[in-house]
C-alpha positions in Angstrom: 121.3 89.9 84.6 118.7 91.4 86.4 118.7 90.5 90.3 114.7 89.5 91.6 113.9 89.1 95.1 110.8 87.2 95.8 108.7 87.8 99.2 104.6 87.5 99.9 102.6 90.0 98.3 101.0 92.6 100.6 97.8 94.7 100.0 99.8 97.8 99.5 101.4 95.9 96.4 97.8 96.3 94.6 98.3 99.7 92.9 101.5 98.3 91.7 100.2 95.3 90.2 97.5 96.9 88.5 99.5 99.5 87.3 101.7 96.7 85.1 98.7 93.9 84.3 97.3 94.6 81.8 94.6 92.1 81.8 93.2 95.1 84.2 91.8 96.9 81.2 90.8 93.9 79.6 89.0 92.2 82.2 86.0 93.8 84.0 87.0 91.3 87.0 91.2 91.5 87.2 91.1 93.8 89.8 88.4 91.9 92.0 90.7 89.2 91.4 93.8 90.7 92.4 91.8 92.3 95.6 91.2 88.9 96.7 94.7 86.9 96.2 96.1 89.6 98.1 93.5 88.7 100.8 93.1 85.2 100.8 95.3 83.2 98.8 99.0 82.3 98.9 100.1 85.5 96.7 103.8 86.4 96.3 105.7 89.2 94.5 108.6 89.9 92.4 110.7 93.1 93.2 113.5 94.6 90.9 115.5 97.6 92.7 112.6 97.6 95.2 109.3 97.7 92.4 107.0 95.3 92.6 107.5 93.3 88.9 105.7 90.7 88.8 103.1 88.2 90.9 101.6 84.8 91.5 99.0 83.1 93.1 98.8 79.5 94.3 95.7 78.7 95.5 93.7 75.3 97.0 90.5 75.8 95.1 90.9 72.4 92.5 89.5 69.8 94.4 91.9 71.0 97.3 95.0 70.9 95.4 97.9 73.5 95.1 97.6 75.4 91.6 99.0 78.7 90.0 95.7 80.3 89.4 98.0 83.6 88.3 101.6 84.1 86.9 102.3 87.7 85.8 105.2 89.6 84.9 105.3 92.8 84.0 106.5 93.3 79.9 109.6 94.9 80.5 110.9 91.9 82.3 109.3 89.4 80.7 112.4 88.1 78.7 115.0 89.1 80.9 117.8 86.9 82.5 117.1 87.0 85.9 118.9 85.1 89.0 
C-alpha cells in the first residue's frame, strides 16, 4: 500500500502538477486553469514520500454549489492501493 497525505495545494505545487497532467499538452488552457485553482478555488494536493501526486479542485461556480471541477492523479498512481 502506498501511504497519501492530503493537505491544500500551494502555488509552489504548480510546477509539480504540470509536470504530471498531462492534459497540459493537450489543452492550450490547463495551465491557466491550474494557475487559477491554485489562486482562487478550494484546491488540495496529494503527496507520496513528500511529491506532489495528484490534485483537486472544488469550486462554488454551479449556481453556488460545491463541485469537483478537477480530479487528477498522476499515472503511476492511478491504480494503486492507497490508505
Amino acid at each position: 500500500m502506498v501511504s497519501i497525505k492530503i493537505r491544500d495545494a500551494r502555488t509552489s505545487d504548480r510546477d509539480a502538477i504540470i509536470e504530471f497532467d498531462h492534459g497540459v499538452r493537450l489543452e492550450p488552457g490547463r495551465i491557466s486553469f491550474i494557475d487559477r485553482v491554485l489562486c482562487t478555488a478550494t484546491c488540495l494536493v496529494a503527496e507520496c514520500e513528500g511529491r506532489v501526486v495528484a490534485y483537486g479542485s472544488l469550486e462554488y461556480t454551479f449556481y453556488d454549489n460545491g463541485f469537483v471541477s478537477m480530479l487528477y492523479v498522476a499515472g503511476l498512481l492511478a491504480n494503486q492501493q492507497m490508505h
